[in-house]
LOTORKOL-112047 format. One record per residue (C-alpha): x, y, z; residue in one letter; residue number from 0. Coordinates in pm, whole numbers, always signed. Example, Ala and Ser with C-alpha at 12.3 -4.5 7.8 and 13.67 -1.06 7.14 Angstrom:
<sites>
u:+1230	v:-450	w:+780	res:A	n:0
u:+1367	v:-106	w:+714	res:S	n:1
</sites>
This chain:
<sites>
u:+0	v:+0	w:+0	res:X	n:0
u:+100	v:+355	w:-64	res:X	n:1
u:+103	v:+654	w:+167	res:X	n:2
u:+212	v:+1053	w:+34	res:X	n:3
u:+418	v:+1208	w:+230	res:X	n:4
u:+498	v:+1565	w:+342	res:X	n:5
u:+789	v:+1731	w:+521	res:X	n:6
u:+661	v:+1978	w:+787	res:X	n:7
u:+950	v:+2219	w:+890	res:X	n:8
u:+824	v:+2607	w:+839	res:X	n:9
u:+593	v:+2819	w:+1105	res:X	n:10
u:+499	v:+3192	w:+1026	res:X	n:11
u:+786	v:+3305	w:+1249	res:X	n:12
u:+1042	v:+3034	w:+1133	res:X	n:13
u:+1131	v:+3020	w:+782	res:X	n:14
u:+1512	v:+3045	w:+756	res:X	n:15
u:+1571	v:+3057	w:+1103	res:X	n:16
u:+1464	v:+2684	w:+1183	res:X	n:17
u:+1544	v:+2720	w:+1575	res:X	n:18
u:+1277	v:+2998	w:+1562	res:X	n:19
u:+1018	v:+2662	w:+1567	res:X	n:20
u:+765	v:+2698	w:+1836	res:X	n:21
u:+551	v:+2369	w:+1778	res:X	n:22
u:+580	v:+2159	w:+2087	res:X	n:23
u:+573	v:+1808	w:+2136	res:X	n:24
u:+459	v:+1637	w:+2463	res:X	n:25
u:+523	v:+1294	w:+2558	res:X	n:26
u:+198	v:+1112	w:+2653	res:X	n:27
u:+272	v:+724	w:+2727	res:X	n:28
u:+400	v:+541	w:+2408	res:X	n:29
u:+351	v:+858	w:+2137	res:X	n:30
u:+364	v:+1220	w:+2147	res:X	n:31
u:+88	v:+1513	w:+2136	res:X	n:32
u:+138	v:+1781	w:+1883	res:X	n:33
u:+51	v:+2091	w:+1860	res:X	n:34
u:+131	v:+2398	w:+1679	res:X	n:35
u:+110	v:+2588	w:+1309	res:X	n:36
u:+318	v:+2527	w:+972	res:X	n:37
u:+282	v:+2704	w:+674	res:X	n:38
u:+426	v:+2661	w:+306	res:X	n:39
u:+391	v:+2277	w:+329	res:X	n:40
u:+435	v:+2111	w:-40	res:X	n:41
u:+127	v:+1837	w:-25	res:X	n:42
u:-34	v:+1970	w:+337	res:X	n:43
u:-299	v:+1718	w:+285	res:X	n:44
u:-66	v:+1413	w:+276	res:X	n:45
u:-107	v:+1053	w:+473	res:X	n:46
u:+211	v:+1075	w:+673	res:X	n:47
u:+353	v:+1411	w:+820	res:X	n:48
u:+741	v:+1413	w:+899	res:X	n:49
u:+714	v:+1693	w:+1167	res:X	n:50
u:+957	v:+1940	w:+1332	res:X	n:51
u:+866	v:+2041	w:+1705	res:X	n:52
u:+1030	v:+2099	w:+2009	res:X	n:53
u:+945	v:+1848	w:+2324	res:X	n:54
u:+820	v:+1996	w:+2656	res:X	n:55
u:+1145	v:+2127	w:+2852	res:X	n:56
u:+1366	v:+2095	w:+2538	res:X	n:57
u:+1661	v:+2348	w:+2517	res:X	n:58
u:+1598	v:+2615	w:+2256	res:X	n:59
u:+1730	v:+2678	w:+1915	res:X	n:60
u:+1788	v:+2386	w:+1659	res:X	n:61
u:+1934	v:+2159	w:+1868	res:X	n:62
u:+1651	v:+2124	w:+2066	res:X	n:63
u:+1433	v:+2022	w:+1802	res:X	n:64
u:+1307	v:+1671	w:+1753	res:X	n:65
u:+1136	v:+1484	w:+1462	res:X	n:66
u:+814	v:+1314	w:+1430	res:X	n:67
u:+587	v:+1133	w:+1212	res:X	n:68
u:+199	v:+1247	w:+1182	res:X	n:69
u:-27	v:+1052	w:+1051	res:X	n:70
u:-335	v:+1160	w:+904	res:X	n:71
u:-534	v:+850	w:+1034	res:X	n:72
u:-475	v:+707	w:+1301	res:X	n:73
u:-432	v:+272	w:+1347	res:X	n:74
u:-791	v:+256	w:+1464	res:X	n:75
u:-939	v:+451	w:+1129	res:X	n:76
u:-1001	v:+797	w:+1280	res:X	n:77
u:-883	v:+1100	w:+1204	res:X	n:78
u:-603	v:+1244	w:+1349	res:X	n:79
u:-590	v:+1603	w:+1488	res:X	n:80
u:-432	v:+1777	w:+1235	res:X	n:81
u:-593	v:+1993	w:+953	res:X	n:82
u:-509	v:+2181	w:+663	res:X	n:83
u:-650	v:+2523	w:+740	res:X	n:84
u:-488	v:+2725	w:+384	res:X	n:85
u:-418	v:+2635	w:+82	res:X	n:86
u:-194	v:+2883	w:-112	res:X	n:87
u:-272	v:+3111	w:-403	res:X	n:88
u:+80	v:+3065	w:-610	res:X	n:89
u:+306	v:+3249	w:-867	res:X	n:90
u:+411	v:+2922	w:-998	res:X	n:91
u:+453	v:+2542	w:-958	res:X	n:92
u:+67	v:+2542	w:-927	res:X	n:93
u:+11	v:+2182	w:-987	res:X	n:94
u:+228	v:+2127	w:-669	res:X	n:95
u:-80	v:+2260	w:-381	res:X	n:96
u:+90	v:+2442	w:-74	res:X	n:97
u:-100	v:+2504	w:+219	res:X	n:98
u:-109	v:+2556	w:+611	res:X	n:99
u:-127	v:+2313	w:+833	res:X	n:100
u:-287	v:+2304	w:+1244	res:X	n:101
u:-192	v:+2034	w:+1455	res:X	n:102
u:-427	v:+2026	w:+1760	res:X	n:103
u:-339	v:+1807	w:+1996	res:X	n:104
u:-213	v:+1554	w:+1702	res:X	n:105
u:-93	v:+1194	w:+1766	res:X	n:106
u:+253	v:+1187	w:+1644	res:X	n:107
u:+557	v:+908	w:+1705	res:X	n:108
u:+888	v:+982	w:+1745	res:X	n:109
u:+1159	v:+932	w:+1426	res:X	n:110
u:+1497	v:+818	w:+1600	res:X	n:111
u:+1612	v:+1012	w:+1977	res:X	n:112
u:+1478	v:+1321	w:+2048	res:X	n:113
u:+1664	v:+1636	w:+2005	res:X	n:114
u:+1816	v:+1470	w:+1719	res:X	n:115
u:+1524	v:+1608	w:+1499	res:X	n:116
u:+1747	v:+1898	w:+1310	res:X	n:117
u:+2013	v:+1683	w:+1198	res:X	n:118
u:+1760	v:+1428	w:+1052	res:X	n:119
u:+1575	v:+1666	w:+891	res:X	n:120
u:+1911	v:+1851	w:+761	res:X	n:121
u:+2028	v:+1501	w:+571	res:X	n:122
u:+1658	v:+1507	w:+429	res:X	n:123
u:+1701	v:+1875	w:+297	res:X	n:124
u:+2022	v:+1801	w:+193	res:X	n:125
u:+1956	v:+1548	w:-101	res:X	n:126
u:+1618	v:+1752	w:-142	res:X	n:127
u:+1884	v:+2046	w:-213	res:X	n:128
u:+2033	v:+1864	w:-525	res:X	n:129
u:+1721	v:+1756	w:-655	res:X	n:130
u:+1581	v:+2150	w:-651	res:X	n:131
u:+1922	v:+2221	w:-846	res:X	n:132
u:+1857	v:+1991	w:-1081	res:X	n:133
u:+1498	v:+2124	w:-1151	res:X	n:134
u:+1626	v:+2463	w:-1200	res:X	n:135
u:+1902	v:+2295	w:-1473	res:X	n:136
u:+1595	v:+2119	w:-1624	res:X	n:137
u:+1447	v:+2476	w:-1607	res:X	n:138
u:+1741	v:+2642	w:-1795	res:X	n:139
u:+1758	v:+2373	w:-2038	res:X	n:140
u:+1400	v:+2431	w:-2133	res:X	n:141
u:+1413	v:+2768	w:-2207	res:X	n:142
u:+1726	v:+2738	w:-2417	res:X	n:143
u:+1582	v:+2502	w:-2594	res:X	n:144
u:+1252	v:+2718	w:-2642	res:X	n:145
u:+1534	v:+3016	w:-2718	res:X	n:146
u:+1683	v:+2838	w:-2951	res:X	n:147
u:+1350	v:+2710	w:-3158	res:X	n:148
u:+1209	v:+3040	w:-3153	res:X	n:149
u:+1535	v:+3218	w:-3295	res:X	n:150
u:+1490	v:+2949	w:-3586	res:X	n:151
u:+1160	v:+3040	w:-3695	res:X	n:152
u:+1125	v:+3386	w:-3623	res:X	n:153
u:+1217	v:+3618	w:-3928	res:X	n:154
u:+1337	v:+3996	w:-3868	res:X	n:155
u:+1548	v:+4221	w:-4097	res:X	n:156
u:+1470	v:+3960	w:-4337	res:X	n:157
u:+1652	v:+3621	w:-4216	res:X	n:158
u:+1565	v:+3392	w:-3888	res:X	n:159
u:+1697	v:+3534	w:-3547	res:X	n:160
u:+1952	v:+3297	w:-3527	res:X	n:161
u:+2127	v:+3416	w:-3793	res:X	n:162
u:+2219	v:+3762	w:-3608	res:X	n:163
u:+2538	v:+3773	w:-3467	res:X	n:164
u:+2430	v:+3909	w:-3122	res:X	n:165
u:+2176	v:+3659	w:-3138	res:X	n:166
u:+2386	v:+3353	w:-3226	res:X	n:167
u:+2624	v:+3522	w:-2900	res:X	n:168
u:+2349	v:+3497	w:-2716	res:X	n:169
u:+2215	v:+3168	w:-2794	res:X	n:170
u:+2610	v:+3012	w:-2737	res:X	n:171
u:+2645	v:+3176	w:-2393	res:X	n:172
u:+2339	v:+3020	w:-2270	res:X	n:173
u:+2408	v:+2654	w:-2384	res:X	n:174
u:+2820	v:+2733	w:-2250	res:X	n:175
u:+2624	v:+2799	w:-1893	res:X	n:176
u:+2426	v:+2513	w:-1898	res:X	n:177
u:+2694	v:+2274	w:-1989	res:X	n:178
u:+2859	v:+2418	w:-1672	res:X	n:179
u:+2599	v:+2384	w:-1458	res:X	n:180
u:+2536	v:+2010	w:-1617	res:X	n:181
u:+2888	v:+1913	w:-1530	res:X	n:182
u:+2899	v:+2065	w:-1151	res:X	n:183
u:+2549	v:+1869	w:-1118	res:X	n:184
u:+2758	v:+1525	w:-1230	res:X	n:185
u:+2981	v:+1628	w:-1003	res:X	n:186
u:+2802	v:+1654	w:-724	res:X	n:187
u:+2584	v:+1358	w:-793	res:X	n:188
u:+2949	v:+1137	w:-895	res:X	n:189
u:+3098	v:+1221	w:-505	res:X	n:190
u:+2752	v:+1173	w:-339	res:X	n:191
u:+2766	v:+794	w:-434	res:X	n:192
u:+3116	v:+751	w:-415	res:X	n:193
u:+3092	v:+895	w:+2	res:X	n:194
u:+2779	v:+649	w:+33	res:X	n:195
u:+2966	v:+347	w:-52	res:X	n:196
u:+3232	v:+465	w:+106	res:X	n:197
u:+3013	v:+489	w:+424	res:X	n:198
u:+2850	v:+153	w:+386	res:X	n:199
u:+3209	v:-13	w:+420	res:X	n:200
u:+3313	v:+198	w:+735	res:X	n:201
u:+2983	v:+107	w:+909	res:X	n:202
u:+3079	v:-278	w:+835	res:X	n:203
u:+3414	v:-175	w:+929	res:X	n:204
u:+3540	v:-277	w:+568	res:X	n:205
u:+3683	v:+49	w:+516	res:X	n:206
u:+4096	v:+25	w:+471	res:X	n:207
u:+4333	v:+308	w:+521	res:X	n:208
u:+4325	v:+456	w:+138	res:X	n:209
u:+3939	v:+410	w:+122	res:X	n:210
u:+3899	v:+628	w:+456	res:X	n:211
u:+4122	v:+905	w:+292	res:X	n:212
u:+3893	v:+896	w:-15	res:X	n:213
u:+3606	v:+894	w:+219	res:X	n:214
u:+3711	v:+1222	w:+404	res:X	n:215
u:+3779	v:+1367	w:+50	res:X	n:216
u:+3426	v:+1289	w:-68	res:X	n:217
u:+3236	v:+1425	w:+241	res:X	n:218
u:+3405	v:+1732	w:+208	res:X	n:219
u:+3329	v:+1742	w:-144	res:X	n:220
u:+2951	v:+1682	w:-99	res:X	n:221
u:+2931	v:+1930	w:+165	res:X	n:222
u:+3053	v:+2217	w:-50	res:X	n:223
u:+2856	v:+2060	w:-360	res:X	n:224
u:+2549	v:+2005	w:-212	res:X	n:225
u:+2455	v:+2397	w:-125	res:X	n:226
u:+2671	v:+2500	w:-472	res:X	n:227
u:+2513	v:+2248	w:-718	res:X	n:228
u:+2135	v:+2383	w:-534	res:X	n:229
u:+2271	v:+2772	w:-589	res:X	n:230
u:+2421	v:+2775	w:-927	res:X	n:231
u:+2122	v:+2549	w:-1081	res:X	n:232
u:+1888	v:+2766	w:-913	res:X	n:233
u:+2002	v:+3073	w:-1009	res:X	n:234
u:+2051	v:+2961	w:-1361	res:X	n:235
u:+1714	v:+2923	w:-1381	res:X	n:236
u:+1585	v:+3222	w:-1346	res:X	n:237
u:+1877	v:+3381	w:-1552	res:X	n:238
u:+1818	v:+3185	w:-1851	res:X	n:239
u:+1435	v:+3210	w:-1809	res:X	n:240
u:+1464	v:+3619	w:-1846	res:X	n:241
u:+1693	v:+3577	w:-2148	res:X	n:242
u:+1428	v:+3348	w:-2323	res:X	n:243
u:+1171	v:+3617	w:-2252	res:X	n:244
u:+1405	v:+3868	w:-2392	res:X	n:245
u:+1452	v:+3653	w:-2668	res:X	n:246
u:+1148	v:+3646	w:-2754	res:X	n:247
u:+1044	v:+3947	w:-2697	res:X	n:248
u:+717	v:+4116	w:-2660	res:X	n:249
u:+600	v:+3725	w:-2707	res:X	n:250
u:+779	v:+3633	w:-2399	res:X	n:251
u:+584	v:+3863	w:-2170	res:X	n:252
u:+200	v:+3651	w:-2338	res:X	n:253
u:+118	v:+3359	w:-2217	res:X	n:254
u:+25	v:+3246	w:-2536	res:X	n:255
u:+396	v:+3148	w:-2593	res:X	n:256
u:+481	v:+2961	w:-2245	res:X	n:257
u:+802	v:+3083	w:-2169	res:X	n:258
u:+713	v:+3339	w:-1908	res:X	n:259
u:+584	v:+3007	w:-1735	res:X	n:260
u:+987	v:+2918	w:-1692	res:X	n:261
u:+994	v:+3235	w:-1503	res:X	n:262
u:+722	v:+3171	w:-1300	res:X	n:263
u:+853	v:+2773	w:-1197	res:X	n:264
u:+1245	v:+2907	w:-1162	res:X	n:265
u:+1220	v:+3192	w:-886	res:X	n:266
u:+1092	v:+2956	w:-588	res:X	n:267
u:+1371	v:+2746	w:-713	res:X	n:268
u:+1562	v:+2994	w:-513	res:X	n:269
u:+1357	v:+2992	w:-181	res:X	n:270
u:+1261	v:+2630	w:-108	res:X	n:271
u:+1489	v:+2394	w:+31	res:X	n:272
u:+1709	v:+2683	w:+163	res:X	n:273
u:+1687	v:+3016	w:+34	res:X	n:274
u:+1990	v:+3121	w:-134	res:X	n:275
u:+2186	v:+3300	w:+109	res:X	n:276
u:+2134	v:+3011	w:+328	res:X	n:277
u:+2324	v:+2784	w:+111	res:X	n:278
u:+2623	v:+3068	w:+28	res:X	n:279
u:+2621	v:+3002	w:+407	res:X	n:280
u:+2640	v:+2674	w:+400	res:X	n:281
u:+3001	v:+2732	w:+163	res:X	n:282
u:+3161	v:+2916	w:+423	res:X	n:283
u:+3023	v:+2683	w:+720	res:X	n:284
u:+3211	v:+2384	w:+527	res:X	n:285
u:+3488	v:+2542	w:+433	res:X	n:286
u:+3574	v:+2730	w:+791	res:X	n:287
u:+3470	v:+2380	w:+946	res:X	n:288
u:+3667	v:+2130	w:+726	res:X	n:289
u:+3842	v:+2365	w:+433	res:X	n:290
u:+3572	v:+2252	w:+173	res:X	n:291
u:+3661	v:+2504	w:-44	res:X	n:292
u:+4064	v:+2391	w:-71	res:X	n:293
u:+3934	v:+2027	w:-148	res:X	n:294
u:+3712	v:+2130	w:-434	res:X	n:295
u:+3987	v:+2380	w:-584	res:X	n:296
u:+4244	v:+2056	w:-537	res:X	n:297
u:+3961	v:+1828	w:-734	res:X	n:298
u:+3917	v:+2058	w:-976	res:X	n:299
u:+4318	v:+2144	w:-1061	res:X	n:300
u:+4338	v:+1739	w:-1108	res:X	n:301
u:+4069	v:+1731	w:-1337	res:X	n:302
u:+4235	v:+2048	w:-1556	res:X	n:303
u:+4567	v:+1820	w:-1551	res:X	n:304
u:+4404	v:+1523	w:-1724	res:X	n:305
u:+4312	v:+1772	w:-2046	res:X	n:306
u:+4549	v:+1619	w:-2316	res:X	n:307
u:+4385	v:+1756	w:-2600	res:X	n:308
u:+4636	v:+2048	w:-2737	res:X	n:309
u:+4375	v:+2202	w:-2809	res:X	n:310
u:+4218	v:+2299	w:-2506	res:X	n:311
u:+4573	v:+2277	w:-2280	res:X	n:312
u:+4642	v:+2614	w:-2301	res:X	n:313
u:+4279	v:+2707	w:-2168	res:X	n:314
u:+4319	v:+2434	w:-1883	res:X	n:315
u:+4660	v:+2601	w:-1770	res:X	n:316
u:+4480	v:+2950	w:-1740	res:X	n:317
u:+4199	v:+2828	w:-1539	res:X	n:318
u:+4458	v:+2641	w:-1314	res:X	n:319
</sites>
């Protein structure tokens, strides 16, 4: 049998600041009673609830928080105590409903130890992160692609858009970004299974000397990637999604067209999952915690030593 899901973190005074939560949690024989607010929920009116809340007498901030699963029926066929109250009036993603949710006295269990609840929800957000960069490469791609079939079609000064000069510029520099973006994704997605092999064979205690140096290496490498690979395909988004409007001009700003829809779906690209200045905070967490940055410059200089083509050589030894 199948259940949706939902994962239940922000409350009108805690969006970014996640130790801001105020929901409380209180221990009543073998589950806990919930009860609180949460807004901007993605699928409010799912089966199972993974909650944030803080249990009576916890210590405040985030690392007082624990986690906790909701259901929306309970074992016996009734309904639990929670509600969705709002459901959100969107600029985009509008097949995706987002809504408020009320948890009055709710039956919820606890996920793992309490006061652990940040750090489980953190690796949850954390491959979420990824997947959020990834739609806003998708995103990009799209609208280069639109870009591009547009610029073949539409005639001006009597040839096809794409055979302008500027235009051709324009239409290189946005497939030049994406293939950057691509690659970093790769990247990111290349270390992220390399560190959880890695950490499959150190929890068997199969892990030999060289292997545990390579698994260092990789966990610093997805901690800087992670929050990069979510800003960069975020922001690329809503970069290329403007230049496809410009490109098309006036018929970028209709509806009739579709592409101010790319505009529309890339901005909260940005927000969810971590706004954007959360994960350029992120960077400089890793890197004054474990020198993330220094490990992902060394990566990268390796990679620009393997370039044997003569052709590009001289390009690799200016980036190095």
């Amino acid at each position: 049998e199948a259940y949706s899901g939902a994962m239940v973190l922000t409350e009108p005074q805690a969006g970014s600041d996640v130790g801001a939560i105020t929901t409380s949690a209180k221990k009543i024989g073998n589950h806990y009673v919930i009860r609180g607010e949460k807004i901007f929920i993605s699928n409010p009116d799912a089966d199972i609830l993974i909650v944030l809340a803080r249990v009576e007498g916890a210590k405040q901030g985030t690392n007082g928080l624990s986690l906790f699963l909701v259901p929306k029926h309970l074992e016996d066929g009734k309904r639990n105590n929670v509600y969705m109250t709002r459901l959100e009036e969107k600029m985009g993603i509008k097949s995706s409903p987002t809504g408020a949710i009320t948890f009055d006295d709710a039956e919820g269990y606890l996920i793992g130890q309490e006061e652990r609840g940040f750090a489980y929800m953190l690796y949850l957000m954390n491959r979420s992160r990824l997947g959020i960069g990834t739609q806003g490469l998708g995103i990009a791609q799209r609208a280069f692609l639109q870009s591009e079939a547009y610029c073949g079609e539409r005639v001006q000064f009597a040839q096809t858009l794409d055979k302008h000069s500027s235009m051709q510029e324009n239409l290189v520099n946005m497939r030049i970004e994406i293939e950057a973006a691509t690659s970093l994704m790769f990247k990111a997605y290349e270390f992220i299974d390399r560190f959880f092999r890695l950490q499959e064979k150190a929890r068997n205690g199969a892990i030999g000397p060289e292997e545990q140096v390579q698994f260092e290496r990789y966990q610093k490498l997805v901690r800087i990637l992670t929050p990069l690979a979510k800003y960069r395909g975020s922001e690329l988004a809503v970069k290329m999604a403007e230049r496809a409007i410009d490109n098309f001009g006036g018929y970028g700003y209709i509806k009739d067209t579709g592409v101010e829809q790319r505009l529309r779906e890339a901005v909260i690209t940005r927000i969810y999952e971590g706004t954007n200045d959360i994960q350029a905070l992120e960077v400089l967490k890793s890197h004054t915690r474990d020198q993330t940055i220094d490990a992902l410059l060394k990566d990268a200089s390796a990679n620009l030593g393997k370039v044997n083509d003569e052709r590009l050589k001289p390009y690799s030894e200016i980036v190095k």
